[in-house]
mmJSON file of the N, C-alpha and C atoms, coordinates in Angstrom:
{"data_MODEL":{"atom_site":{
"group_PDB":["ATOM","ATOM","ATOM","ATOM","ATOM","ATOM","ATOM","ATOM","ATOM","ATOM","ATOM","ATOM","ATOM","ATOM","ATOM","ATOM","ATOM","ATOM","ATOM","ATOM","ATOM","ATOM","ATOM","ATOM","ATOM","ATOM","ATOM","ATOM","ATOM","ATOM","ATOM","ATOM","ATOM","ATOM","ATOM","ATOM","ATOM","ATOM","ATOM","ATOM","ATOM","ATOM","ATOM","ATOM","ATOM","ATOM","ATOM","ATOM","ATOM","ATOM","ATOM","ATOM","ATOM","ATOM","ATOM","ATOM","ATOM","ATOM","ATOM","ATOM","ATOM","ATOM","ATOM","ATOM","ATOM","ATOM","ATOM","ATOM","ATOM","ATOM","ATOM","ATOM","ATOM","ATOM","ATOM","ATOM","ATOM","ATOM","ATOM","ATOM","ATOM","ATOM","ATOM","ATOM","ATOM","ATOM","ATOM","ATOM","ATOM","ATOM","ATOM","ATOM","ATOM","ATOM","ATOM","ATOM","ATOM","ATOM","ATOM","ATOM","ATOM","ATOM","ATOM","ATOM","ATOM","ATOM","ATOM","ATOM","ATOM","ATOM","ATOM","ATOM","ATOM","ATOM","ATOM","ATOM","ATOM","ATOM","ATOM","ATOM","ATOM","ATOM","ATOM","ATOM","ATOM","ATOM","ATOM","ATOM","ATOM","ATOM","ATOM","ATOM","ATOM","ATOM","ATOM","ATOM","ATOM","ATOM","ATOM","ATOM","ATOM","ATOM","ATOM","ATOM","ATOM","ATOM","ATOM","ATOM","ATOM","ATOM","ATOM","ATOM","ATOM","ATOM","ATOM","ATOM","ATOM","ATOM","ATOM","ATOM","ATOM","ATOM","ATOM","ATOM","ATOM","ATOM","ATOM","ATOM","ATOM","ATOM","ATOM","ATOM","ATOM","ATOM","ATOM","ATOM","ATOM","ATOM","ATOM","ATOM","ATOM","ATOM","ATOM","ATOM","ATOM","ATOM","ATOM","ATOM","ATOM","ATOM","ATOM","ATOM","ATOM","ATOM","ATOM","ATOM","ATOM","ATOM","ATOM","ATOM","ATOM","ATOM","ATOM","ATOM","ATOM","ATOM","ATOM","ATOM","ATOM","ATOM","ATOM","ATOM","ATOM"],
"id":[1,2,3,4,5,6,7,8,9,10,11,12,13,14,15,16,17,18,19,20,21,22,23,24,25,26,27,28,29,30,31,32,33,34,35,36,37,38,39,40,41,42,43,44,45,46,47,48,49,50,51,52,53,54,55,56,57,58,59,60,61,62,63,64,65,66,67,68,69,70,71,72,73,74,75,76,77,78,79,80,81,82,83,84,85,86,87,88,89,90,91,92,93,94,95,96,97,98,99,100,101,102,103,104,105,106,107,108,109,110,111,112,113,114,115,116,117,118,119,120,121,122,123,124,125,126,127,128,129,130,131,132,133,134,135,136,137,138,139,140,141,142,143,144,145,146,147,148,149,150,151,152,153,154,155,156,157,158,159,160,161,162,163,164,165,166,167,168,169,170,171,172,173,174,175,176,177,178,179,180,181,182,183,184,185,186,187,188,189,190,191,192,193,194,195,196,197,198,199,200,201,202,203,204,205,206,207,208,209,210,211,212,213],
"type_symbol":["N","C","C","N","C","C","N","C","C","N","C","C","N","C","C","N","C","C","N","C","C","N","C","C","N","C","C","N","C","C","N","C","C","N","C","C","N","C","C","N","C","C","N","C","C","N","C","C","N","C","C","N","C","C","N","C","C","N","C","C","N","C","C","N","C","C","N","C","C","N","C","C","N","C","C","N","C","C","N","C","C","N","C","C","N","C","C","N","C","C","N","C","C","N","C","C","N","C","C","N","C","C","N","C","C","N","C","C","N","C","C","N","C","C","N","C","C","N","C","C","N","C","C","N","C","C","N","C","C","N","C","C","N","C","C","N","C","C","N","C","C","N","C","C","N","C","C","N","C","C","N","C","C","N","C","C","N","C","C","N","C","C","N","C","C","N","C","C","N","C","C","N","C","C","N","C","C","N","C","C","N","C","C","N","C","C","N","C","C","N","C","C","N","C","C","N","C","C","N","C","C","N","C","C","N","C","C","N","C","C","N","C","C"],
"label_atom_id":["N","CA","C","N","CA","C","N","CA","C","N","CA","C","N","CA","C","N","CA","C","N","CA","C","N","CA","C","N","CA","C","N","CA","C","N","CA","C","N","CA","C","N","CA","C","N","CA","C","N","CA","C","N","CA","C","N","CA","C","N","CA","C","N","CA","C","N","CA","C","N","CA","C","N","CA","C","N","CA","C","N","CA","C","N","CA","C","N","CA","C","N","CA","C","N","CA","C","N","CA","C","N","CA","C","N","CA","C","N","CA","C","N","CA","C","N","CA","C","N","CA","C","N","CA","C","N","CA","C","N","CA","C","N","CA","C","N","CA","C","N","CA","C","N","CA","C","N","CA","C","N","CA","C","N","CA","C","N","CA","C","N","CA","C","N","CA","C","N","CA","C","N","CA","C","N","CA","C","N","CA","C","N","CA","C","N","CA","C","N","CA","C","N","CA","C","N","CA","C","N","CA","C","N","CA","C","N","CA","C","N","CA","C","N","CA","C","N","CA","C","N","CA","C","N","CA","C","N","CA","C","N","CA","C","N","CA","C","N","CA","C","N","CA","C","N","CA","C"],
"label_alt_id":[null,null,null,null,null,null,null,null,null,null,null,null,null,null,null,null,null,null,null,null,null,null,null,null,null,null,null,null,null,null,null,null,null,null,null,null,null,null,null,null,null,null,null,null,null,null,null,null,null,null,null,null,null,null,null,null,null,null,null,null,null,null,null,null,null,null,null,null,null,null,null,null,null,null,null,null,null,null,null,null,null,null,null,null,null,null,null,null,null,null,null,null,null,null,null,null,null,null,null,null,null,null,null,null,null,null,null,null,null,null,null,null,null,null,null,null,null,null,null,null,null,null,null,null,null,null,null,null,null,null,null,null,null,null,null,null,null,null,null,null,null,null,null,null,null,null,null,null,null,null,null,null,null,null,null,null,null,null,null,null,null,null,null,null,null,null,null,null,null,null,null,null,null,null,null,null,null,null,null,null,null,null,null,null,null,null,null,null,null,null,null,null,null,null,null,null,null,null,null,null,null,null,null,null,null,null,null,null,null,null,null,null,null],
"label_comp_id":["UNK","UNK","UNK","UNK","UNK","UNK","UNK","UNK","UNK","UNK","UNK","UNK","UNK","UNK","UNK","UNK","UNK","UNK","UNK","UNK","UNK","UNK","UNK","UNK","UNK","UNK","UNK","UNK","UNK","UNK","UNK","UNK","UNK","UNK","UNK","UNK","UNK","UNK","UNK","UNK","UNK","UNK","UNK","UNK","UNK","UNK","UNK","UNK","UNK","UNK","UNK","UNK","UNK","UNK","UNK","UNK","UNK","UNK","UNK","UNK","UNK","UNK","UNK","UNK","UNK","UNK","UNK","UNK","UNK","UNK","UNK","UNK","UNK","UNK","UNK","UNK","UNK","UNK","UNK","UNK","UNK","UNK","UNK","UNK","UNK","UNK","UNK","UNK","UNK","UNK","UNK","UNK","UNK","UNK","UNK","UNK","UNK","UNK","UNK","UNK","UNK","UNK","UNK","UNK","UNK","UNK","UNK","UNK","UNK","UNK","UNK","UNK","UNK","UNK","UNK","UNK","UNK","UNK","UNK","UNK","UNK","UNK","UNK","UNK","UNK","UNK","UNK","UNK","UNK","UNK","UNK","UNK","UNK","UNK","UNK","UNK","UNK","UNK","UNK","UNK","UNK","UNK","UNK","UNK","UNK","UNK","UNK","UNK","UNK","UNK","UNK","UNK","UNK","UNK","UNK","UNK","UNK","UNK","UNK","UNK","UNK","UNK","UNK","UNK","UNK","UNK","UNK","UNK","UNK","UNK","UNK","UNK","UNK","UNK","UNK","UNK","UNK","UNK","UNK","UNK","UNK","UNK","UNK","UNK","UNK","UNK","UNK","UNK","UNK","UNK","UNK","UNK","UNK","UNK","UNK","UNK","UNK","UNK","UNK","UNK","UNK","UNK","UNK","UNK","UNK","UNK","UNK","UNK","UNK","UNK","UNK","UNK","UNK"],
"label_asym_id":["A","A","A","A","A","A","A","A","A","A","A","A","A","A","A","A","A","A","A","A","A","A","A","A","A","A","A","A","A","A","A","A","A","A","A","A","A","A","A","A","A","A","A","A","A","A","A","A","A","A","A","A","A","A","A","A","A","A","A","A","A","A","A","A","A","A","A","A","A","A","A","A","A","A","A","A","A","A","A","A","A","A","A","A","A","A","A","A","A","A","A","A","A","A","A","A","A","A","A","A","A","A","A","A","A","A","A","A","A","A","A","A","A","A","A","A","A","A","A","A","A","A","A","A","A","A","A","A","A","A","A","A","A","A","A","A","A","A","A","A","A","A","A","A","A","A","A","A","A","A","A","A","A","A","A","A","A","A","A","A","A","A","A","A","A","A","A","A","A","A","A","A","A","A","A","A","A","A","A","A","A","A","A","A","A","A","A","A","A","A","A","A","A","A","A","A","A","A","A","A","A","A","A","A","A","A","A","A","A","A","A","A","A"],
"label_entity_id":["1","1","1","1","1","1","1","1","1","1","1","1","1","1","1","1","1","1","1","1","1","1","1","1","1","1","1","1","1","1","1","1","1","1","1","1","1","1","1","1","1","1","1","1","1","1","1","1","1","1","1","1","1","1","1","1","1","1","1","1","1","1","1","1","1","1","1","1","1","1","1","1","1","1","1","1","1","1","1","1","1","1","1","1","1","1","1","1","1","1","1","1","1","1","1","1","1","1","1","1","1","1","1","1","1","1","1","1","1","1","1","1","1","1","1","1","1","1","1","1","1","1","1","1","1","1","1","1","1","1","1","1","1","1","1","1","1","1","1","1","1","1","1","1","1","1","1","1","1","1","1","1","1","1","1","1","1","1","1","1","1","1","1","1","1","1","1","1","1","1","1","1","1","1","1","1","1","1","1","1","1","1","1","1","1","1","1","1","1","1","1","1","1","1","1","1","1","1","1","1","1","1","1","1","1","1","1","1","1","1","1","1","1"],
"label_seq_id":[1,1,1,2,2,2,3,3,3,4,4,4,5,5,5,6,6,6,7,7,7,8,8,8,9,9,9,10,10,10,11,11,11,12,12,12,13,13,13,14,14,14,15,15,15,16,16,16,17,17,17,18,18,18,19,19,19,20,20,20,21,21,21,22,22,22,23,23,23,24,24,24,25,25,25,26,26,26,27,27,27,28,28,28,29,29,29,30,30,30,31,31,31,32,32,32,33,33,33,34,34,34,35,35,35,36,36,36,37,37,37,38,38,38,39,39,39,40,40,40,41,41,41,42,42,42,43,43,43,44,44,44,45,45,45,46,46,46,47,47,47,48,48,48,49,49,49,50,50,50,51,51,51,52,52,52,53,53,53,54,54,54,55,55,55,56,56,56,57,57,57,58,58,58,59,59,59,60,60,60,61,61,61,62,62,62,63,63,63,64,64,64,65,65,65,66,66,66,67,67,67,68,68,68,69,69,69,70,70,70,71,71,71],
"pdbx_PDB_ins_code":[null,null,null,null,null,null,null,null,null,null,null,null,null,null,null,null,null,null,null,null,null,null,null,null,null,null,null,null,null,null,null,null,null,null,null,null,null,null,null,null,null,null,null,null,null,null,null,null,null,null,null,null,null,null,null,null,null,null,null,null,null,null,null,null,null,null,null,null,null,null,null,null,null,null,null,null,null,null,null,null,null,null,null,null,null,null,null,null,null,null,null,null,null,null,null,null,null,null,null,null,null,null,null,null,null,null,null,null,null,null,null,null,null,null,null,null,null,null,null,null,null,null,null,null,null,null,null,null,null,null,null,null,null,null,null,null,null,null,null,null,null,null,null,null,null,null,null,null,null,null,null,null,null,null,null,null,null,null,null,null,null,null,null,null,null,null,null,null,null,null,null,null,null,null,null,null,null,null,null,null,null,null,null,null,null,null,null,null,null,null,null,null,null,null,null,null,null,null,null,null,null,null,null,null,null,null,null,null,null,null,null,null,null],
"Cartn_x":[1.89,2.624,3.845,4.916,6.148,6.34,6.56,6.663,7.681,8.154,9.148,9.884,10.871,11.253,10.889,10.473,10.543,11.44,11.465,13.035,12.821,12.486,12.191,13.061,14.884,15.491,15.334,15.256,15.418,14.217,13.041,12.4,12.252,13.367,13.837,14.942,14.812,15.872,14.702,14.854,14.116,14.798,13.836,14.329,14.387,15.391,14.906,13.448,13.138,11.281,10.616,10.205,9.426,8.319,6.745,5.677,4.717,4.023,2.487,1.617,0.933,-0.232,-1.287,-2.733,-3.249,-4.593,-4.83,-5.597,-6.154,-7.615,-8.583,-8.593,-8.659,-8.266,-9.317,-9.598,-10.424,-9.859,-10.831,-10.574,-9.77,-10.292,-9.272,-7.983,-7.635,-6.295,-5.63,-6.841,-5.748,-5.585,-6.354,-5.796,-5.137,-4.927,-3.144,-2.396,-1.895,-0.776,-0.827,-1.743,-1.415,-0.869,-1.676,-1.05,0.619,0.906,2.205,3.016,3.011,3.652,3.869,2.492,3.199,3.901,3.693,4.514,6.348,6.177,7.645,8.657,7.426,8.12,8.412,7.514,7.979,6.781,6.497,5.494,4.511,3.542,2.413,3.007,3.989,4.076,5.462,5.957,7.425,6.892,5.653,4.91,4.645,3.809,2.947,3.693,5.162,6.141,7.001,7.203,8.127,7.127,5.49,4.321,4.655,4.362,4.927,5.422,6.527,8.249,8.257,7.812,7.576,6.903,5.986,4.444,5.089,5.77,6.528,7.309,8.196,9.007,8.897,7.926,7.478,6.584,5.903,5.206,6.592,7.524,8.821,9.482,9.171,9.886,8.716,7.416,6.895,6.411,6.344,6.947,8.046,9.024,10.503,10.138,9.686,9.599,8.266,7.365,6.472,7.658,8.24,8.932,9.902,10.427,10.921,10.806,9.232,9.002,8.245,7.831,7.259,8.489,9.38,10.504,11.103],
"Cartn_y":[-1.051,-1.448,-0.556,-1.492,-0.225,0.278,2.061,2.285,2.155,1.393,1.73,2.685,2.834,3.786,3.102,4.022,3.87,4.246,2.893,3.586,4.025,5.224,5.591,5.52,5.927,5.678,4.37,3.777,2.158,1.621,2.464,2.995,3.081,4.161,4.651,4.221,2.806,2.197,1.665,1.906,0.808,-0.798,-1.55,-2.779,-2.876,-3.607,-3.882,-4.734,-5.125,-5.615,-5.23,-3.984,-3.545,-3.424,-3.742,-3.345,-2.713,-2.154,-1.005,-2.114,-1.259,-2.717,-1.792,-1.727,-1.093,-1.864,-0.989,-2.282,-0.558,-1.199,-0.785,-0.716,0.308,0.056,1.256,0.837,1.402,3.262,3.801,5.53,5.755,5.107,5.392,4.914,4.084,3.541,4.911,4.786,6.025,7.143,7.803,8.873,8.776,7.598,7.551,7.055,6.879,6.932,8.564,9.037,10.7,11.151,10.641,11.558,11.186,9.789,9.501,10.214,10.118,10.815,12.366,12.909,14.874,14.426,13.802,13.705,12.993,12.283,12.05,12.881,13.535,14.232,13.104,12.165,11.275,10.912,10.215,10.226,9.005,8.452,7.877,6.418,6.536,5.221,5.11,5.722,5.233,4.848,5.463,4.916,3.862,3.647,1.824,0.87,1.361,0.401,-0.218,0.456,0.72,-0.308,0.25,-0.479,-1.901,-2.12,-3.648,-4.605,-3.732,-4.331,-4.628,-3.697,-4.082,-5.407,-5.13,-6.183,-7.414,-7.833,-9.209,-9.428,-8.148,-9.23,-9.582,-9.055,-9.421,-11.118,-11.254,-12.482,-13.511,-13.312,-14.185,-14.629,-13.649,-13.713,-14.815,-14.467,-15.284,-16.583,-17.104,-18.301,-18.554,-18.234,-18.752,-19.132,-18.3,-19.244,-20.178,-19.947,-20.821,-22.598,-22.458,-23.312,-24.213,-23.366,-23.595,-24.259,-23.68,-24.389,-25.834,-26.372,-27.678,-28.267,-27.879,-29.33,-30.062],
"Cartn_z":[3.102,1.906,1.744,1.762,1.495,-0.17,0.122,-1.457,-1.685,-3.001,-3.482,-4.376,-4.517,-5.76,-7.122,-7.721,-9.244,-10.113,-10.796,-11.86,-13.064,-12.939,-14.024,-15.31,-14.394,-16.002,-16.496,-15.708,-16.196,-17.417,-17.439,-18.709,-20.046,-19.531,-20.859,-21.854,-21.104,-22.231,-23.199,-24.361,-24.981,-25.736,-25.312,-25.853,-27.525,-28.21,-29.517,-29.977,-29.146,-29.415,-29.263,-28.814,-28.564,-28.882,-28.509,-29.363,-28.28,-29.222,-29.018,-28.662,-27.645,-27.142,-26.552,-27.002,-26.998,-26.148,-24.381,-23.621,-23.077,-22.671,-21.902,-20.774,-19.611,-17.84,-17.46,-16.174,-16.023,-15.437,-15.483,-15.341,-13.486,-13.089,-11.914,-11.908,-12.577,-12.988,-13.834,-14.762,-15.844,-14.695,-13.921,-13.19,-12.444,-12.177,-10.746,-11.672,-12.749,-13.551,-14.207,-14.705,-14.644,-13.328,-12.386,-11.143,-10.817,-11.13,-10.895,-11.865,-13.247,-13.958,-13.83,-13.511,-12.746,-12.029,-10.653,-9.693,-9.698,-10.784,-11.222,-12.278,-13.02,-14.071,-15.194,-15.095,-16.173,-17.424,-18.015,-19.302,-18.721,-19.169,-18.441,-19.074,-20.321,-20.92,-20.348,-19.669,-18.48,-17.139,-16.684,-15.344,-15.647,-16.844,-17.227,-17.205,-17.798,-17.886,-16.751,-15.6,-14.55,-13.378,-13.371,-12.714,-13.209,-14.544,-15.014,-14.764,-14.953,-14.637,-13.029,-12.094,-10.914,-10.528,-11.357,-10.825,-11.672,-12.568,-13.233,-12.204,-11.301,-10.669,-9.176,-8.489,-7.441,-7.972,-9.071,-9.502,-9.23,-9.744,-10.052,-8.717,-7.543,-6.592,-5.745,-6.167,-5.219,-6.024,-7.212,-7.972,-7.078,-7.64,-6.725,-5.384,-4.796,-3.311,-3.055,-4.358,-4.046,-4.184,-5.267,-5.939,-4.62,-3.952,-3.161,-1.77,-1.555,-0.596,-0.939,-1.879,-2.712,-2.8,-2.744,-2.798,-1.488],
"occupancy":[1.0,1.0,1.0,1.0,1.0,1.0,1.0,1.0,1.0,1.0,1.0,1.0,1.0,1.0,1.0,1.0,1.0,1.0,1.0,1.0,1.0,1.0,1.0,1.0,1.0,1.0,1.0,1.0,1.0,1.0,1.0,1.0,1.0,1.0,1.0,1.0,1.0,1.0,1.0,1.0,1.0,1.0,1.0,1.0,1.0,1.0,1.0,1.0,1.0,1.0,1.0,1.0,1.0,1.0,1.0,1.0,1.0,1.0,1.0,1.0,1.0,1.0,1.0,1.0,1.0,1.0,1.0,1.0,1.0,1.0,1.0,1.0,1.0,1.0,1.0,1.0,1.0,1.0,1.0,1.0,1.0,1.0,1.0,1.0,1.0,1.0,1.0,1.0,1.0,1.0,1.0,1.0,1.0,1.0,1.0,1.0,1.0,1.0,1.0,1.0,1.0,1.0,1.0,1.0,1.0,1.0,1.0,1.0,1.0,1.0,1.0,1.0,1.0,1.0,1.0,1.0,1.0,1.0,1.0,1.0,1.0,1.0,1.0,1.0,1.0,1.0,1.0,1.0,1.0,1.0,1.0,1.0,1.0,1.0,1.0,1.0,1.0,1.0,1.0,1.0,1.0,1.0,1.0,1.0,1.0,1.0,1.0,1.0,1.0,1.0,1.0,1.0,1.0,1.0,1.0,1.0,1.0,1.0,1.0,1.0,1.0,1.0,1.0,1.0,1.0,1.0,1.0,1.0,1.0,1.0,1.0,1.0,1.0,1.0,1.0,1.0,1.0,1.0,1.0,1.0,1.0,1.0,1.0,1.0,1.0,1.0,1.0,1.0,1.0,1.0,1.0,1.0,1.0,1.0,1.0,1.0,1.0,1.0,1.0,1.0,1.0,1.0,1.0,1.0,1.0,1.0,1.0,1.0,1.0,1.0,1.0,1.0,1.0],
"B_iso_or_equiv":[0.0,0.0,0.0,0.0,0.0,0.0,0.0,0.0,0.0,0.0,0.0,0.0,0.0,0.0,0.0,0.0,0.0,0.0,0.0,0.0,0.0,0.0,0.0,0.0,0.0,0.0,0.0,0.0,0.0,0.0,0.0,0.0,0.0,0.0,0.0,0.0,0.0,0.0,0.0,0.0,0.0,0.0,0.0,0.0,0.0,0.0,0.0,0.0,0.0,0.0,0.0,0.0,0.0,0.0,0.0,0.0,0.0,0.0,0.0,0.0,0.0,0.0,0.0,0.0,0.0,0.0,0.0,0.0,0.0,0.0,0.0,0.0,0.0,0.0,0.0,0.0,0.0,0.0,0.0,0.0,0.0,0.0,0.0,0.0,0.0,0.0,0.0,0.0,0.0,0.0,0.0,0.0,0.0,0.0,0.0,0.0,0.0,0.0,0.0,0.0,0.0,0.0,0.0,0.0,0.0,0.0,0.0,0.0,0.0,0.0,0.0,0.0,0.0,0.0,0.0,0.0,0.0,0.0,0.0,0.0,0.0,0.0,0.0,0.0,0.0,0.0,0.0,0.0,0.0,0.0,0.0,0.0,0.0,0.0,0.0,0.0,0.0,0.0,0.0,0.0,0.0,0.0,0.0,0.0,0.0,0.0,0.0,0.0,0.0,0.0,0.0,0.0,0.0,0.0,0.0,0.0,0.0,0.0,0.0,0.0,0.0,0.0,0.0,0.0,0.0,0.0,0.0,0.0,0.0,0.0,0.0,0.0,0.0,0.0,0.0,0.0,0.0,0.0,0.0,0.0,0.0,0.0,0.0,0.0,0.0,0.0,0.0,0.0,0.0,0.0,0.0,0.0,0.0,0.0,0.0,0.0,0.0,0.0,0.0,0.0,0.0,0.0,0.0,0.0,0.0,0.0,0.0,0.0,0.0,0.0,0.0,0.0,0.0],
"pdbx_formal_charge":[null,null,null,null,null,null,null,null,null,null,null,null,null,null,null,null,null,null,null,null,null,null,null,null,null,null,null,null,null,null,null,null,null,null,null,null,null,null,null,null,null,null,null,null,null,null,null,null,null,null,null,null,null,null,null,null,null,null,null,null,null,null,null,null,null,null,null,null,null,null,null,null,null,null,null,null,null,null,null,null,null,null,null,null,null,null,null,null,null,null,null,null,null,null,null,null,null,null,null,null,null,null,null,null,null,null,null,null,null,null,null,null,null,null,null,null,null,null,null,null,null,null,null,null,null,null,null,null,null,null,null,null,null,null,null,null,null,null,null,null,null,null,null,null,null,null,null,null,null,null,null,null,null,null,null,null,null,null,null,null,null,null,null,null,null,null,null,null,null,null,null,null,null,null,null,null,null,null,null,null,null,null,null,null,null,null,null,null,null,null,null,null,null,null,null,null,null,null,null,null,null,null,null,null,null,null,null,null,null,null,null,null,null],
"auth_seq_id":[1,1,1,2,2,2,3,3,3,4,4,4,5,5,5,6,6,6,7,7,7,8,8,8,9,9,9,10,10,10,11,11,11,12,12,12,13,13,13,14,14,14,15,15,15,16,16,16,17,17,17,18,18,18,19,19,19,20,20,20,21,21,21,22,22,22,23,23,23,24,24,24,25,25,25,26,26,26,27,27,27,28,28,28,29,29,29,30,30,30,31,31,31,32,32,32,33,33,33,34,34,34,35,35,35,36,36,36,37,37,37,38,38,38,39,39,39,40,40,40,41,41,41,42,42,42,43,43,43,44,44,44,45,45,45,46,46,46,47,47,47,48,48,48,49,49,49,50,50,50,51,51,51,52,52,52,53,53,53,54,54,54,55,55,55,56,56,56,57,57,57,58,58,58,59,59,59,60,60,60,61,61,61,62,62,62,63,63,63,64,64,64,65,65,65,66,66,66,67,67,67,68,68,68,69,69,69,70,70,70,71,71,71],
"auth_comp_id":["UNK","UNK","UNK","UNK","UNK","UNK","UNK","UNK","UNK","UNK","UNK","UNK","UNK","UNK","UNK","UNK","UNK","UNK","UNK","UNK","UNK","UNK","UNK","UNK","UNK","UNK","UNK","UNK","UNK","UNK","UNK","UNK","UNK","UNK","UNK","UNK","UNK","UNK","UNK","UNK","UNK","UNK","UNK","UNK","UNK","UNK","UNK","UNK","UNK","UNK","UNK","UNK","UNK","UNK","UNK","UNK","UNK","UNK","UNK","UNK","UNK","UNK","UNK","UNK","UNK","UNK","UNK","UNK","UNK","UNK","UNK","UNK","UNK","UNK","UNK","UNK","UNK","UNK","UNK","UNK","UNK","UNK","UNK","UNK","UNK","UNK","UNK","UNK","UNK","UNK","UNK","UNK","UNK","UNK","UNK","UNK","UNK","UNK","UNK","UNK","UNK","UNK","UNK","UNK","UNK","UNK","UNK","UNK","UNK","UNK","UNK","UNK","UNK","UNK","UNK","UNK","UNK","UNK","UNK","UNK","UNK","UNK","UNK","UNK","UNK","UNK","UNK","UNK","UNK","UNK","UNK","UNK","UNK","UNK","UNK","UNK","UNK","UNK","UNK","UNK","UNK","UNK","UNK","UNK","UNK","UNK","UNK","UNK","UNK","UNK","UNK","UNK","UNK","UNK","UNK","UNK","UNK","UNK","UNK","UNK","UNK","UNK","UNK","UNK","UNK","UNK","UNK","UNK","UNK","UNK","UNK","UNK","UNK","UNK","UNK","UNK","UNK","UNK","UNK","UNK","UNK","UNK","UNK","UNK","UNK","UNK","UNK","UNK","UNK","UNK","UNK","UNK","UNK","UNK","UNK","UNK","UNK","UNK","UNK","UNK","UNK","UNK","UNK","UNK","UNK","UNK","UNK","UNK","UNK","UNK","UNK","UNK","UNK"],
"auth_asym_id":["A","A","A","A","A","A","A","A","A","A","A","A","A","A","A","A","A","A","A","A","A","A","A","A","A","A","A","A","A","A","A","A","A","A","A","A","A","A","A","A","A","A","A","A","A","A","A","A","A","A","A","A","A","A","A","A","A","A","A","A","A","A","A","A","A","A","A","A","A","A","A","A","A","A","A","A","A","A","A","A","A","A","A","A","A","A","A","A","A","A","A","A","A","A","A","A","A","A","A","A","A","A","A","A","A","A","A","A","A","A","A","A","A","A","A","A","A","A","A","A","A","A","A","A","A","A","A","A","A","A","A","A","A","A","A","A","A","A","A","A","A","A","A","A","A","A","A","A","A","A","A","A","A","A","A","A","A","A","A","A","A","A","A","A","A","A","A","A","A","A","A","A","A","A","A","A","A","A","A","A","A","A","A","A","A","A","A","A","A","A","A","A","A","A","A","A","A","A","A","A","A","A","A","A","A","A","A","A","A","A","A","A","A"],
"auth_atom_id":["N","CA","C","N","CA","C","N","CA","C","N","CA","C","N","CA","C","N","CA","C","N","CA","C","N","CA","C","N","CA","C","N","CA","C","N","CA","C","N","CA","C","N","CA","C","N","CA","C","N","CA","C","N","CA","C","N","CA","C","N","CA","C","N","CA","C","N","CA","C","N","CA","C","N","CA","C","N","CA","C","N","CA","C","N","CA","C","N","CA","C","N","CA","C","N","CA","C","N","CA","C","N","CA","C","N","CA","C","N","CA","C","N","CA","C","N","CA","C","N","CA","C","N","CA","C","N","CA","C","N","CA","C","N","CA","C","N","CA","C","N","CA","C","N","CA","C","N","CA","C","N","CA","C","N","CA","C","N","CA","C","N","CA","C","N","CA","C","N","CA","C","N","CA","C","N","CA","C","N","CA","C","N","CA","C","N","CA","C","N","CA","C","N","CA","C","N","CA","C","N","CA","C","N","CA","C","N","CA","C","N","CA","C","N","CA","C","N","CA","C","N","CA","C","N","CA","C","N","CA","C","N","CA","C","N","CA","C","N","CA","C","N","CA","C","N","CA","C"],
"pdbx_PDB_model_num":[1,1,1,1,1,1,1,1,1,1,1,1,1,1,1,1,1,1,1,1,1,1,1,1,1,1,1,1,1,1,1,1,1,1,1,1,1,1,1,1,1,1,1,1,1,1,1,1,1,1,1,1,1,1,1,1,1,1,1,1,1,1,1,1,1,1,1,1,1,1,1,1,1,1,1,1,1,1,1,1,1,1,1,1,1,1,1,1,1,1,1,1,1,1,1,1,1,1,1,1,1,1,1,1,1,1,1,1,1,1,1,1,1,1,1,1,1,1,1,1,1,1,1,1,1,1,1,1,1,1,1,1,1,1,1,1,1,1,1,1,1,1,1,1,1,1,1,1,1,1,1,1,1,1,1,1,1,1,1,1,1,1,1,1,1,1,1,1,1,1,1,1,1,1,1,1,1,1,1,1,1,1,1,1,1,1,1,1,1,1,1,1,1,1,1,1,1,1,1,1,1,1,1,1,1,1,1,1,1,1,1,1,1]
}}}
């Protein structure tokens, strides 16, 4: 799997909508987002967000070409 960079500033923008969302994951999850955050120097709620944002747009990319190849 290739790693990619994480953007972290890209983060720290906050949107004007923003909301608090408060979800349950399991304990090995929570400890590789601690571990990512030492290792970036960044906060666990800029890792969650950045993981996200990643994982929405790889979904979009492979929609799109699902899309693409059906026509």
């Amino acid at each position: 799997m290739e790693r990619r960079k994480l953007r972290i500033a890209d983060s720290k923008r906050r949107s004007p909508a923003a909301r608090l969302m408060n979800v349950k994951i399991p304990v090995r999850v929570s400890d590789a987002i601690t571990r990512l955050a030492k290792e970036f120097g960044a906060t666990k709620t800029e890792i969650v967000l950045v993981l996200l944002k990643a994982g929405l747009e790889k979904v979009a990319k492979v929609r799109a070409a699902d899309g693409r190849k059906r026509r």
